[in-house]
N, C-alpha and C positions, 0 to 999 in steps of 0.2 A: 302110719299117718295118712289122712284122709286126704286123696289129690282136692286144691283149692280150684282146679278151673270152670264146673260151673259158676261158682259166686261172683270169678271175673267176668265170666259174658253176659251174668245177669247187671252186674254193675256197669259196663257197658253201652249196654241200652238202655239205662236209666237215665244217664247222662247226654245221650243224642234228644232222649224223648225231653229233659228240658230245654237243652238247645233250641229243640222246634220250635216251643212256647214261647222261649224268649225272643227269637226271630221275628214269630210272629206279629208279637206284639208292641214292639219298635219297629215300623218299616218307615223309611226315608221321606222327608217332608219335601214335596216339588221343589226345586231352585225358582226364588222368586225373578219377577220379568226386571229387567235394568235397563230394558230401553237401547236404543245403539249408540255405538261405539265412538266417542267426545273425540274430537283431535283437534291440532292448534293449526289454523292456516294462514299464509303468507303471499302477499304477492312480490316478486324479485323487489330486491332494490334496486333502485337504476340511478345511475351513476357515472361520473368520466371516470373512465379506468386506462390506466398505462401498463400495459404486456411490456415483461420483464424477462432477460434470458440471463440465467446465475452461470456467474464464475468464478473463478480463484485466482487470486492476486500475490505478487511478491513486495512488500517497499525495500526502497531501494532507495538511497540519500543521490538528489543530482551530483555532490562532489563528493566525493572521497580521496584522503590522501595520506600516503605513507611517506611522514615527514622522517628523510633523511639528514644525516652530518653529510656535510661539503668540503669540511676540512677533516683531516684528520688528528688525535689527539686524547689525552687526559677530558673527562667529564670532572668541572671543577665544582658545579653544580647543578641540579634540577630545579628550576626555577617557580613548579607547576605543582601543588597539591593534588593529587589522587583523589578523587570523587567529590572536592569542593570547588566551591567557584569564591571569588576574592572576597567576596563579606561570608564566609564559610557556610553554605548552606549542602550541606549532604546533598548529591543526584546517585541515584540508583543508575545511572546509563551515561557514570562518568559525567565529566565536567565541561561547564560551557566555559571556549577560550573565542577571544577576537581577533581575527588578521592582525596580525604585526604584534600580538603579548611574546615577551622572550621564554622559551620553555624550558632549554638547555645554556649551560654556561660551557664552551670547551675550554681549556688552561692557555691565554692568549700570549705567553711570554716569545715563544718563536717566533710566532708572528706578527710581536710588535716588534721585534728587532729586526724580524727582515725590511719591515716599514721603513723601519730607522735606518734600515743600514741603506734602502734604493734611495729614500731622501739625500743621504749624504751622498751617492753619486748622481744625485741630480746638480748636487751643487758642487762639485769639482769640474760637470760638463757648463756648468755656467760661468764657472771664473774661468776656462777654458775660452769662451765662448768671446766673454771681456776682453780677454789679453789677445784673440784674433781680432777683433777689432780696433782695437786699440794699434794694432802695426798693420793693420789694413790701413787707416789712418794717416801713419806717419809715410807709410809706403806711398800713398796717395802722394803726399806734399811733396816726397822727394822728386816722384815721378814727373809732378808739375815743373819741378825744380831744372828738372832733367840731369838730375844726381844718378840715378836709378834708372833700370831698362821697366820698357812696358811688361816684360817678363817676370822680373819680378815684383810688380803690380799685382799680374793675373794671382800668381802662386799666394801673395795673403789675402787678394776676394777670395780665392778655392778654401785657403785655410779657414776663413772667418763661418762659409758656408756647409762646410764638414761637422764644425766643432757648433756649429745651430741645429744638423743633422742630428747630432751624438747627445745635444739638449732636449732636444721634440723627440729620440728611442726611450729619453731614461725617462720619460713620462708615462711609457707603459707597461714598466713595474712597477709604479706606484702605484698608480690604480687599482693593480692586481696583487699585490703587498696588502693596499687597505682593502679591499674585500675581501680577501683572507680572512683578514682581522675583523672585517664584520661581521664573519660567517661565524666567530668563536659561539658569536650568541646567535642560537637555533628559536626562529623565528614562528609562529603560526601562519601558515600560508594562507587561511579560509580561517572563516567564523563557523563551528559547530561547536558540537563535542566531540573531547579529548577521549582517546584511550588510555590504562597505565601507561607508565614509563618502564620501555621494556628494557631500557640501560640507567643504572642507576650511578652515583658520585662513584668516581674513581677507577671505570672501568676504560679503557681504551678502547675507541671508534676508529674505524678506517672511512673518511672522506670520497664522494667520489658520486659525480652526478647518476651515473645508475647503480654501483655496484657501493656505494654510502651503504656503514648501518643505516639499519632502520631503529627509530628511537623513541617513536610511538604512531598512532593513525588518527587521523579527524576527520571524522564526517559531518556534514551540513543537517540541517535540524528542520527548516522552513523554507519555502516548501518542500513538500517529499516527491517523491515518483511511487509509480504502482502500476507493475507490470504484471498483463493480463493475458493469457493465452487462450485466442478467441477459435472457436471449433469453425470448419469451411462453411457450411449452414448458415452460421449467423453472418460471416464472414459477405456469403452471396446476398443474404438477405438486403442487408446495407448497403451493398452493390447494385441491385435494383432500384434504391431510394433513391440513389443520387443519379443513377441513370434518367430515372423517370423523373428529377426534377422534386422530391419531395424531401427531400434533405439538399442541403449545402455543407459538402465538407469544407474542414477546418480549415483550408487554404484561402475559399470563397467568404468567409467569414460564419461559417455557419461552427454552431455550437450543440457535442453531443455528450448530454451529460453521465456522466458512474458515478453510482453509491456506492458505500463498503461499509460492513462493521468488523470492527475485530470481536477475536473469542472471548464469550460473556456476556458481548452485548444482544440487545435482543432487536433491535430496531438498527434501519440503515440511514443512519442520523448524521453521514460524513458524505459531503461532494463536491465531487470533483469532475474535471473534462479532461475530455482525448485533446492530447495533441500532439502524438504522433505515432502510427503504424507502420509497423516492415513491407517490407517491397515484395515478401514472396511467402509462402507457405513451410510450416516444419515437412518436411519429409517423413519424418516419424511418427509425429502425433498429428499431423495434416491439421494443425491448426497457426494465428498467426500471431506473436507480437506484437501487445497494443500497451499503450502507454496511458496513462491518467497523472495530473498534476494533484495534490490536496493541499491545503495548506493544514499545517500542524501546530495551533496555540498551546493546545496542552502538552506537546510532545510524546505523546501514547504511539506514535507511529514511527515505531525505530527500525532502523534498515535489517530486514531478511526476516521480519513477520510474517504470516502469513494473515492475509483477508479474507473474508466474503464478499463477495461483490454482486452488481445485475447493471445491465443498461438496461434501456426501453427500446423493445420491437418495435419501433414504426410510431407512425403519429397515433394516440390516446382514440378512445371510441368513449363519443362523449355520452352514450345513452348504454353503457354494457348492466346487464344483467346477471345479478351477482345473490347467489344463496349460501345458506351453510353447508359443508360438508356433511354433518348430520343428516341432510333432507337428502341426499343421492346415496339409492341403492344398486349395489351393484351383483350380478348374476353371469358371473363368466366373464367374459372379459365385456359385456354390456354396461352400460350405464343410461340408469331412466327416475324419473322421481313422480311421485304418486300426486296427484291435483286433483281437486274435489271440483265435479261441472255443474250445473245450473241447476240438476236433479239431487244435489248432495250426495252424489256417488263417485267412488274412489275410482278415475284412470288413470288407468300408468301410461308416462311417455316417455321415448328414449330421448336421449342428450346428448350430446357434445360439450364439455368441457372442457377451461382454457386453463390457467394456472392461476394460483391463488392472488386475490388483491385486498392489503386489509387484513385477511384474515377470513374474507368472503370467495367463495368457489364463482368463477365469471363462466355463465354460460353461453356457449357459443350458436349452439342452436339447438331448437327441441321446444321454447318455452316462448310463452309473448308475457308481453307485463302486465299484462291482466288474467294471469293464471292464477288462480288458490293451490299455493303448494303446501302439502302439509308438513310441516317443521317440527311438530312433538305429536308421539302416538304412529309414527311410521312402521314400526315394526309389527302391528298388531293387525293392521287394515290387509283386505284383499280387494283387486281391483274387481269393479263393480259394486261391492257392500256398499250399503246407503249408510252414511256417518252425520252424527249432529258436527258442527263446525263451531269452534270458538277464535274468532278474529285476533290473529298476534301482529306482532312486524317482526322486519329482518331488518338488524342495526350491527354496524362492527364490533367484533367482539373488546372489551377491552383488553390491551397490552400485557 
């Protein structure tokens, strides 16, 4: 068999030699001219802006209470629906009760018989009381009479005085008989809402001002509390306002207000004021105990939530200078944003930025309000390129 490798090297070069031809005669058409580089430019917004320092919140109900039995005894009834309020409407977070609704019934037969039974020696020291009088009386006449010595005068005043003694003692078991008996029914001490009933009919409770079951809890609803753990920074900061006279705290009448939203929300659409801070520093987390009042119409702020919060840093800057996020680049740990000058060429200046307001980035310094910043096309531009400019604004972003 004839080796085939000439006819591959001739076929070989037949196929470069069209190649060539074909290269040839396709070569690449110039890239047509487009002109320079379009970008959208902006001058800041300027605006009053309020510097905001976030923190984290606890609510916390002003009262809370762990309604004890005072007497002890038989549970005859529960007087309290489980998660309804009196026209039966379902609460997710437990039920609303008013100061003074009866929650608990205890079994009052003991203790109305001890009632009954201190009344009855109220009144054996009463007729007691009559019949010393009564020979106080005759002992009197006799004595006038001079039948009788003035000794035995003294001895039925002593009597009559004794047996008024033993009338004004037995008046304080009664009192203490009927409150007994008015403890059977377990009262709401505050207006919130209720917890279950953590003892239900028929179980026995041992009475007893600290060591009482406990037979359910109720916390306050309106307003809440919202405890905030302020870091030493901000702590100083506030300390120099009121030093230098540009706050009044809350004693002087002055008012510092906190937002909060809870989880979900997106906006801090709830506020409230300080009105009252600890006396000293955590040791641990070297921050301080602050307190905020909110009022709660819809009830969404149930004790041991957690919030978002911010106060306001200092008095507002009624002219700040506010751009998008998007218009600042950043290179290392630098931050500077690209501005088209009088020649339509691209400088870069560096920045200072504060914290977001809006939804708009507040510049601190770096920029004046009559700078062109560019706001779309930032990534393409190189400082000094001559760029055409297309005039935009800068508006908050919506929600």
């Amino acid at each position: 068999m004839k080796p085939r490798r000439p006819f591959l090297a001739t076929f070989a070069v037949l196929v470069a030699s069209l190649a060539t031809v074909i290269g040839c005669s396709k070569r690449p058409k110039p890239s047509p001219d487009v002109g320079l580089l379009k970008v959208t430019v902006a001058t800041p917004k300027t605006d009053r802006v309020v510097l905001f320092t976030d923190i984290t919140g606890t609510i916390i109900a002003p009262e809370s209470v762990q309604v004890r039995a005072r007497v002890s005894g038989f549970i005859k009834e529960v007087l309290f629906k489980e998660g309804q309020t009196v026209i039966g409407v379902v609460h997710l977070f437990g039920s609303e009760v008013y100061k003074g609704d009866p929650l608990f019934k205890i079994d009052p037969v003991t203790y109305d018989a001890d009632l009954k039974q201190k009344i009855g020696d109220r009144a054996v020291y009463q007729a007691k009381l009559d019949l010393a009088q009564k020979d106080e009386e005759r002992a009197k006449l006799s004595f006038d009479k001079g039948v009788s010595s003035k000794q035995e005068y003294d001895a039925n005043i002593a009597q009559t005085k004794v047996a008024k003694a033993n009338l004004d003692a037995a008046q304080g078991p009664i009192i203490k008989a009927q409150q007994n008996l008015d403890w059977t029914t377990v009262c709401a001490p505050i207006t919130g809402k209720i917890d279950r009933a953590l003892q239900t009919k028929g179980n026995v409770i041992t009475g007893g001002e600290t060591q009482g079951t406990i037979l359910t809890t109720i916390v306050s609803t309106d307003p809440m509390y919202v405890y905030f753990d302020v870091d030493d920074q901000t702590v100083a900061f506030y300390q120099r306002l009121f030093n230098e006279k540009k706050l009044k705290p809350a004693a002087e009448g002055g008012k510092m207000q906190v937002d909060i939203m809870l989880l979900g929300e997106s906006e801090y659409t709830r506020h409230g004021e300080i009105d009252f801070a600890g006396n000293q520093l955590n040791p641990n987390t070297g921050t301080l105990a602050v307190r905020a009042v909110f009022q709660n119409p819809d009830g969404l702020l149930i004790p041991n939530r957690y919030v978002r919060g911010r106060v306001p840093l200092g008095v507002p800057l009624e002219n700040g200078l506010l751009i998008p996020d998007s218009a600042v680049v950043t290179e290392q740990s630098k931050k500077f944003v690209y501005v088209v000058n009088a020649e339509n060429k691209v400088v870069s200046k560096p920045v200072t930025l504060g914290p977001l307001s809006n939804g708009l980035r507040l510049v601190q310094s770096g920029l004046t309000k009559d700078d062109r910043v560019i706001i779309r096309g930032v990534q393409r531009v190189q400082p000094g390129e001559p760029v055409e400019t297309d005039p935009g604004t800068i508006n908050y972003p919506s929600p």
